[in-house]
Every structure is written in C-alpha cells, then in structure tokens.
C-alpha positions as semicolon CSV with decimal commas, in nm:
position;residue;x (nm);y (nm);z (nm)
1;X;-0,944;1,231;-9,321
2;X;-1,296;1,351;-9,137
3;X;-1,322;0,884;-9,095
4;X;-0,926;0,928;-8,920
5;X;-1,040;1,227;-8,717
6;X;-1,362;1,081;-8,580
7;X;-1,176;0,721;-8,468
8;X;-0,920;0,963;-8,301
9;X;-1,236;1,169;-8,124
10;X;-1,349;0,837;-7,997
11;X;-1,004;0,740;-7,897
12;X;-1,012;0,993;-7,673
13;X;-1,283;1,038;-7,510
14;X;-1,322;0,742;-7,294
15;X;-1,151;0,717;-6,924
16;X;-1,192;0,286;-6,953
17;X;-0,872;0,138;-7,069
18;X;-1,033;-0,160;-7,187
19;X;-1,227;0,050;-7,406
20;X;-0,949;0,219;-7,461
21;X;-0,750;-0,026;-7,660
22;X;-1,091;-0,152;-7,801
23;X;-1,107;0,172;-7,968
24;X;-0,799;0,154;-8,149
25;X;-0,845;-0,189;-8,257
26;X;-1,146;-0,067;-8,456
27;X;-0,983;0,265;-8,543
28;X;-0,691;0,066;-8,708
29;X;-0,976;-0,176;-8,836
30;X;-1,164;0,046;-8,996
31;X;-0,864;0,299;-9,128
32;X;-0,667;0,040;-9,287
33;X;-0,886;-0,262;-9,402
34;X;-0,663;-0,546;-9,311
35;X;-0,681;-0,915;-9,243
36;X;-0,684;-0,873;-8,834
37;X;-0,573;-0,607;-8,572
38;X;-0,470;-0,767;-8,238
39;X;-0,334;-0,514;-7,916
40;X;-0,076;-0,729;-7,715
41;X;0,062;-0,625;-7,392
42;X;0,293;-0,738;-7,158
43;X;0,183;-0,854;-6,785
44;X;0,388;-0,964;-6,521
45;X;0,723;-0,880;-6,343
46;X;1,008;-0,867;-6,570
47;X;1,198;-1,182;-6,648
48;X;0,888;-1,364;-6,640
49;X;0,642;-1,137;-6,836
50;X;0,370;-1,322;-7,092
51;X;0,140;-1,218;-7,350
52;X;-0,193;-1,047;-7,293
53;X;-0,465;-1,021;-7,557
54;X;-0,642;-0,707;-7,533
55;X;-0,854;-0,663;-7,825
56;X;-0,837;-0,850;-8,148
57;X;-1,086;-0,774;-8,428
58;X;-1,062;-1,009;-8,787
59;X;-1,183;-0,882;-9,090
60;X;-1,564;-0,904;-9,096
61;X;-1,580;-0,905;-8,758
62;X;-1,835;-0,680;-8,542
63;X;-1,731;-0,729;-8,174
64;X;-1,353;-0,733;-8,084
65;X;-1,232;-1,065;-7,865
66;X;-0,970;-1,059;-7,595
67;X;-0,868;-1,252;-7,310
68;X;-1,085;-1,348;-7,019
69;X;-1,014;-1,062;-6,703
70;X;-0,901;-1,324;-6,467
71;X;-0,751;-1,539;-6,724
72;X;-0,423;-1,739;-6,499
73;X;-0,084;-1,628;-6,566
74;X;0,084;-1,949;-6,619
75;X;-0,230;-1,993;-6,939
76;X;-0,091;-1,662;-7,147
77;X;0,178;-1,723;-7,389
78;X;0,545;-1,661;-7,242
79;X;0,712;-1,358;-7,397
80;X;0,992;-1,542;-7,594
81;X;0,704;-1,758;-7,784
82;X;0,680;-1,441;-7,988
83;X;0,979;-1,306;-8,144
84;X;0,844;-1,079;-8,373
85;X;0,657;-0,883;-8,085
86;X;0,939;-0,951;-7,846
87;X;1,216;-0,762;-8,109
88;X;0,919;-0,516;-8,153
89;X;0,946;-0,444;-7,775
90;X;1,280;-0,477;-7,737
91;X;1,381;-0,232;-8,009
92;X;1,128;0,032;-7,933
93;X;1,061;-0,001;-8,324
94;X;0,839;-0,148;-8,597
95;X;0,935;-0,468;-8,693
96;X;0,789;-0,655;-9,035
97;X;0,707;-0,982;-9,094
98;X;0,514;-1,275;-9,285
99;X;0,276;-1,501;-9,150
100;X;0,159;-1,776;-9,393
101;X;0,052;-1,542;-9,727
102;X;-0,021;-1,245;-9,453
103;X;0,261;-0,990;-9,389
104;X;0,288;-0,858;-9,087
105;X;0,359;-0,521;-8,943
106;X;0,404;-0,538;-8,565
107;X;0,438;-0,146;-8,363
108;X;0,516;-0,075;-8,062
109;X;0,278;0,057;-7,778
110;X;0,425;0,274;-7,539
111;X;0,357;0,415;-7,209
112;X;0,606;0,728;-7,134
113;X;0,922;0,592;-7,258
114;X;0,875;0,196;-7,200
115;X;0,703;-0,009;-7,427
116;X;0,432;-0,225;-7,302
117;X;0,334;-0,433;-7,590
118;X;0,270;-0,415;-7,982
119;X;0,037;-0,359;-8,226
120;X;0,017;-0,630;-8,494
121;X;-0,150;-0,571;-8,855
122;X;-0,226;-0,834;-9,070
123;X;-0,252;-0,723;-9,447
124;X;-0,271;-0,927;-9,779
125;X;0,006;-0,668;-9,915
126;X;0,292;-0,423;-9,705
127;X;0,150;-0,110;-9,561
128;X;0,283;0,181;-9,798
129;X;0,484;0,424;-9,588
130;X;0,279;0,730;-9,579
131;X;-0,008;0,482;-9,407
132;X;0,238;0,352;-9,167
133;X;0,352;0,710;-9,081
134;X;-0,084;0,779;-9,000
135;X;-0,043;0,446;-8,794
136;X;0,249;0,555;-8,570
137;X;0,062;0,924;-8,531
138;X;-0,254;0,762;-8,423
139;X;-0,058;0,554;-8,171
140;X;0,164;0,875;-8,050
141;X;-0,211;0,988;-7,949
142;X;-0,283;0,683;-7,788
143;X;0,046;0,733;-7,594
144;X;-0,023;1,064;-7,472
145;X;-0,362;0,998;-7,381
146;X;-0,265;0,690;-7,208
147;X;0,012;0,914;-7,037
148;X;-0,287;1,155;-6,930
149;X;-0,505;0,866;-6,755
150;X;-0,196;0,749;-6,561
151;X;-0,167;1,089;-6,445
152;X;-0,500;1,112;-6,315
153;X;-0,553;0,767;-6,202
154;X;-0,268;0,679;-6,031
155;X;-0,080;0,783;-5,718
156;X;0,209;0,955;-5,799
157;X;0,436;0,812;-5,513
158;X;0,311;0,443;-5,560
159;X;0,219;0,419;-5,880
160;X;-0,110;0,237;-5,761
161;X;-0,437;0,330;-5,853
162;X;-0,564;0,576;-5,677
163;X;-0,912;0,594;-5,450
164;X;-1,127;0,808;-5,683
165;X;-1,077;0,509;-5,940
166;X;-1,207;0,291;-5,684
167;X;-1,564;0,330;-5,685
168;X;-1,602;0,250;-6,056
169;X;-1,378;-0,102;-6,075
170;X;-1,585;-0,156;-5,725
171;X;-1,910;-0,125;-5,914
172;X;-1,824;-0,327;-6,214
173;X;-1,713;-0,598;-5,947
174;X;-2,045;-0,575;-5,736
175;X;-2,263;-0,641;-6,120
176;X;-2,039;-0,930;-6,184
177;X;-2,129;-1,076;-5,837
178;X;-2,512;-1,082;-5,891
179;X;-2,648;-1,340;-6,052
180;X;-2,913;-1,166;-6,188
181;X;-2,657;-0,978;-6,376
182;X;-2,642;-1,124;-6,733
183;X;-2,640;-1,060;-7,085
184;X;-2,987;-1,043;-7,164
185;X;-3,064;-1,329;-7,405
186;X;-3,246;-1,536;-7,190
187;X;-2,978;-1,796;-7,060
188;X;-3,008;-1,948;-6,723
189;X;-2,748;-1,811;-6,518
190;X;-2,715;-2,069;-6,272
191;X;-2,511;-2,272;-6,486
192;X;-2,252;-2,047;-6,461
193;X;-2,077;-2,029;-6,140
194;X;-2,061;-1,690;-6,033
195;X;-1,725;-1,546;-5,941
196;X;-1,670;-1,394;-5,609
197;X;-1,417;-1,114;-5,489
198;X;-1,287;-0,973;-5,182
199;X;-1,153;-0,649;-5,071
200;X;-0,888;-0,599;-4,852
201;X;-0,755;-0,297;-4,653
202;X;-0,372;-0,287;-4,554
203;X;-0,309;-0,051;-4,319
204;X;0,101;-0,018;-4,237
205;X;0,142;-0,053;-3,852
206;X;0,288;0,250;-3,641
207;X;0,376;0,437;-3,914
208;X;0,364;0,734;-3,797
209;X;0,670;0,625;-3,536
210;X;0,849;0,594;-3,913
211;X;0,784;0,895;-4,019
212;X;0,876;1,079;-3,618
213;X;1,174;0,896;-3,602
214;X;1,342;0,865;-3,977
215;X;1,173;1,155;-4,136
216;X;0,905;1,194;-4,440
217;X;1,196;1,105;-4,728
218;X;1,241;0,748;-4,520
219;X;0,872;0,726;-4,461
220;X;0,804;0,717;-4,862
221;X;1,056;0,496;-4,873
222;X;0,864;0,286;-4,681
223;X;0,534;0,368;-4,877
224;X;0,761;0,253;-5,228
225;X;0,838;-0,069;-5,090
226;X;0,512;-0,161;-4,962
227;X;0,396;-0,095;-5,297
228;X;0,607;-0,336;-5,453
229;X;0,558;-0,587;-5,245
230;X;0,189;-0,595;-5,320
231;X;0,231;-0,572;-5,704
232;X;0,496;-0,920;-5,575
233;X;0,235;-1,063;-5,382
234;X;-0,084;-1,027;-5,603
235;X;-0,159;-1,111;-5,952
236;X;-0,144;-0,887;-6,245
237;X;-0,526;-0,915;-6,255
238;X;-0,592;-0,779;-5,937
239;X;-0,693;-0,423;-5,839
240;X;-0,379;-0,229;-5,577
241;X;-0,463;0,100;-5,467
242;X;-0,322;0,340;-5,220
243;X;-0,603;0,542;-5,031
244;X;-0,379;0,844;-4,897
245;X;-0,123;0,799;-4,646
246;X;-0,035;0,404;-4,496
247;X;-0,370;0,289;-4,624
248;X;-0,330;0,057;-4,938
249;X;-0,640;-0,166;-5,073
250;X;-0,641;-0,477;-5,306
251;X;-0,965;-0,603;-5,478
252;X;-0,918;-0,982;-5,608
253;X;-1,074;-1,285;-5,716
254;X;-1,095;-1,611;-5,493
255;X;-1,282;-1,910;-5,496
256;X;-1,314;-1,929;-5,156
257;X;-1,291;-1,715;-4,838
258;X;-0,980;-1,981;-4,743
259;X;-0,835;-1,842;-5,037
260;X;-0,842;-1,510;-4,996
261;X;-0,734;-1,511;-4,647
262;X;-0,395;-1,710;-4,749
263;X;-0,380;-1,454;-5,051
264;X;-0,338;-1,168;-4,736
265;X;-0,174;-1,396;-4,524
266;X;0,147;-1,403;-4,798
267;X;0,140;-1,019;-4,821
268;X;0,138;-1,001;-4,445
269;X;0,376;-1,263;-4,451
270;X;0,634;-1,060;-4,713
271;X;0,590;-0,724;-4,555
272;X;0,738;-0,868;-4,203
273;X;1,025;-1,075;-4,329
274;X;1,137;-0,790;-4,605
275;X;1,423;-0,593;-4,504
276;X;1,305;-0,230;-4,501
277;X;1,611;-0,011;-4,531
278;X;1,723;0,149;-4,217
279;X;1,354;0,099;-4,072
280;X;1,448;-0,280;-4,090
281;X;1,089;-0,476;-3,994
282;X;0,732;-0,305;-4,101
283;X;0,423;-0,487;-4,032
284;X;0,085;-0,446;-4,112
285;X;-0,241;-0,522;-4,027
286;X;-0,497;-0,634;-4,272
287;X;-0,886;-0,642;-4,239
288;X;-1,111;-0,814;-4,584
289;X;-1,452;-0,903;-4,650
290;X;-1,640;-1,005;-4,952
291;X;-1,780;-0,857;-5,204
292;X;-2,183;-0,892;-5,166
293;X;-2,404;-0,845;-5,489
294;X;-2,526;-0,478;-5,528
295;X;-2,281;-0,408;-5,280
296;X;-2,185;-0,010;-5,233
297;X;-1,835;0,065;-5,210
298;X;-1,845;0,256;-4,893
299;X;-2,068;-0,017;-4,737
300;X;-1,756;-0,285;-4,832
301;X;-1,493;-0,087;-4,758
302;X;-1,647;0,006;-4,418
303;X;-1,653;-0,337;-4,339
304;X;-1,340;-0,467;-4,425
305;X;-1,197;-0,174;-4,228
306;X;-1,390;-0,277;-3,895
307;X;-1,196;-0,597;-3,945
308;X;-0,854;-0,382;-3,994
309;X;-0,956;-0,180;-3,653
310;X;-1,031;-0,517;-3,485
311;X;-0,703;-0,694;-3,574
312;X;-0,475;-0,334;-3,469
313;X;-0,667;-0,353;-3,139
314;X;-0,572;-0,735;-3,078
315;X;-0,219;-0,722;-3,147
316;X;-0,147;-0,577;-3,501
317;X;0,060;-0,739;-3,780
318;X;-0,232;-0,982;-3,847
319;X;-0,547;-1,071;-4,134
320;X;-0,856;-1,043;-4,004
321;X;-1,171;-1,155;-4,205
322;X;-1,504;-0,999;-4,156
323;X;-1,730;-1,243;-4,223
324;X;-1,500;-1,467;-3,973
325;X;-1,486;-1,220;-3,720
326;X;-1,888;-1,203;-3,736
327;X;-1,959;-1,567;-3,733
328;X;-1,725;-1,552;-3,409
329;X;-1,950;-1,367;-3,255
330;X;-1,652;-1,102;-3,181
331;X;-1,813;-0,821;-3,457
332;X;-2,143;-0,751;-3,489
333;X;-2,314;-0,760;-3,840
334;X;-2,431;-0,460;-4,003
335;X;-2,794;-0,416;-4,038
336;X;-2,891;-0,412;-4,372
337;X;-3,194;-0,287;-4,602
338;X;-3,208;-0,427;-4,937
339;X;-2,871;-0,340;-5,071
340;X;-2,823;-0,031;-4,822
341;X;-2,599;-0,092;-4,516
342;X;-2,686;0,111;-4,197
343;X;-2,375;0,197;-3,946
C-alpha cells in the first residue's frame, strides 16, 4: 500500500505531461511486475488517427523509451493495425488478450469522457481482479489529474494552449537549438544536425469590425474556427496557442526558413478560402522568426510580432518573415548582447 501511495504522490505532482505518462509507466511497472508497460495514444484528426508511443518500460528496464517528439505522422502505426487497442478505445473498456505466451490486458486512458489511447500490460499469467480493480483506480487518478492540467493549461474557448504554458515549451525549444546543449557524455555534437524551430504569430485581421458588427457570440465563433483550422493546418507535433483575444501562436519544426514560410502560407491560405458562417471571408496576417539558441521568449515573440505589425501595415492578410524582412533592409535588427535582446 505505502509503494501504491508513493507512485500515486509522484503521479501527481508533476505539471509535464511527458512526465506525466512516464510516471505511470513506472508506477504500473513497479506495482505489478509484468513483462512490459507501454502508454499508447491516439494523434491525429479522426478518421485518420495513428498510434503514438508515449512511454514503454520492459521488465529490467531503467529508463522508459517512447517515440521521437517530431517523429512524422505517416511513420506511426495506423489505428486499425491494432485491434486490440482499437476495441479498447472503441468500447471505453478493458479488453484481454494473448500475445505469443504473454497475455495481455489493454485499458483505456481517458481524458473527460473520450478515450485517448490504452494502457497495455504484458504479464506471464492474467491479472487477478482485485489488481485490475487498483489498475483502473490508479488510472481514474490519472484521469482527473489529467482533467486538472487541461483546465489550467488550456484556453477554455479554443481549447489551445494557453500563453502562461508558453514560456516553458519555448525554453525547452531554445536548449534543443544550441548545440552546446547535449547529454553530457562527451559526444561530438556536430554530428548531429541540430533541429531548428520557428514561431509564428497569427493575428485575425479587423476583428474587432466582427465583433461591432455580428456581436461577441459570432465573434467566438470566429475564434472556434480559427482554432480548428490551425489544429487542420499544423501537425500534431506542433505547439497552437491562443494569447488572449485574435492573437493565436504556433511553435514548429522546419528544416528550412522556405519551409516554414509555406507551413504559414497554407494556414493563411485556409483561413481566406474557409467559409466563416455569416462573417463569410476572415483573413489574417502572420509575422515568424526563428528560434535562436538561448533565445528568451519575449525576445522571439517580440520579433516575430514586428514582422506581424509590418505585414498589417502593408496590406494585411499576408506572412511576413523576420529574418526576410531584415535581410531586406525593410526592418531593422535588434541589437543584441550575448543572449539578451535590447528594444
């Protein structure tokens, strides 16, 4: 009991998801002695929704393993490749099963009243009930904690992330960016190529006309749709928030700056040709820059919004690119001191 209470304490008491489902991996691990624990989850939009390894831990095993963050799409296994944790979903229920001379007992994980993925434990023998009933009240907890970090992490119109989760993902991203940012043994990190990401502000155009002329009820609406759209637009990987108001951000991966230019170019692109309901066409105007190593948040986001204020002041319902707009001589660059930006 006082081994089950102390996996539940840690449970809760992180705000990281990814450490999150870490931490039930090695609760159920370490609670139930089996062959493997592996936390699946569903990613995508429905109809075409795959498989997403978020922590699996084998027996013996220190460290848990899961998929890489920016693993593609099309790479993670299709949800109907799985049947047992597709009926699992499906049926809101646990479902048993054999693998080889394993059995299987796959549970649902649930956020409110949807299920987002399954559980699956891997035993030499079936779980007795009364240790499947301490499984399915450990992952009730997980539920309602989950439930408590949606609350307070995303916008309650939108459903996006909200800004006061932004400066922590930002600061993760800005330590992946420097190459001096490693693991510590020694390697040579110039033989890895070092990823680089971009943040982007979205800032709907006239707005305010929407909300004068249709009313607020019309005007979130508006906000709902433009929501969507992003989530459409942009991988599950990458980072949608909503800043307050007709301000929306997205922080994503990209090889290149040509990249991530026709990554905003397609949301621009969707926003003007959607059909907005009794508003009919919204556009928006979009400002980005890159993510510099040891960057600040506020020193990124200022600069990608200097690039949204240029573009609304040359026409609107347009992407604008910082480090473009600089090299065009039509911004200036910030002055900089070591990894402080002065404005």
């Amino acid at each position: 009991m006082t081994t089950a209470i102390d996996h539940l304490a840690a449970l809760t008491g992180y705000r990281d998801r990814d450490l999150l489902d870490v931490t039930l991996a090695h609760a159920l691990m370490d609670l139930l002695s089996p062959c493997s624990v592996q936390v699946h989850k569903l990613v995508g939009e429905p109809g075409q929704q795959r498989w997403l390894l978020r922590a699996r831990l084998d027996e013996g095993q220190v460290t848990a393993v899961s998929d890489p963050p920016w693993v593609a799409f099309e790479d993670l296994p299709a949800r109907e490749s799985e049947p047992l944790r597709e009926q699992c979903v499906e049926s809101q229920a646990p479902v048993a099963g054999v693998r080889g001379d394993r059995h299987l007992l796959l549970l649902p994980l649930f956020a409110e009243a949807d299920a987002i993925g399954a559980i699956e434990v891997s035993t030499p023998q079936p779980l007795p009930e009364p240790t499947q009933r301490m499984v399915n009240s450990i992952l009730r907890i997980y539920r309602n904690f989950h439930g408590l970090l949606d609350y307070s992490e995303r916008d309650t119109l939108t459903g996006l992330l909200n800004r006061k989760t932004f400066d922590e993902a930002f600061l993760k991203t800005a330590h992946a960016q420097n190459p001096a940012a490693g693991t510590g043994n020694g390697e040579r990190r110039s033989e890895a190529p070092v990823p680089r990401h971009w943040l982007g502000v979205v800032d709907i155009d006239h707005f305010k006309l929407v909300n004068d002329r249709y009313g607020h009820l019309i005007g979130d609406e508006v906000l709902l749709l433009v929501a969507r759209i992003l989530r459409s637009t942009f991988r599950f990987q990458d980072r949608l928030y909503r800043f307050g108001g007709e301000e929306f951000v997205a922080l994503l991966r990209c090889t290149s700056e040509e990249d991530a230019a026709s990554a905003f170019e397609r949301l621009r692109l969707n926003m003007e040709t959607y059909g907005f309901p009794q508003v009919g066409r919204v556009t928006a105007s979009i400002g980005f820059t890159e993510v510099q190593p040891g960057d600040a948040p506020t020193a990124a986001f200022e600069r990608a919004d200097q690039a949204v204020y240029y573009a609304k002041q040359h026409g609107r319902n347009q992407v604008c690119g910082y480090g473009d707009l600089v090299r065009r001589g039509l911004l200036k660059d910030s002055a900089k001191v070591g990894d402080i930006e002065l404005f």
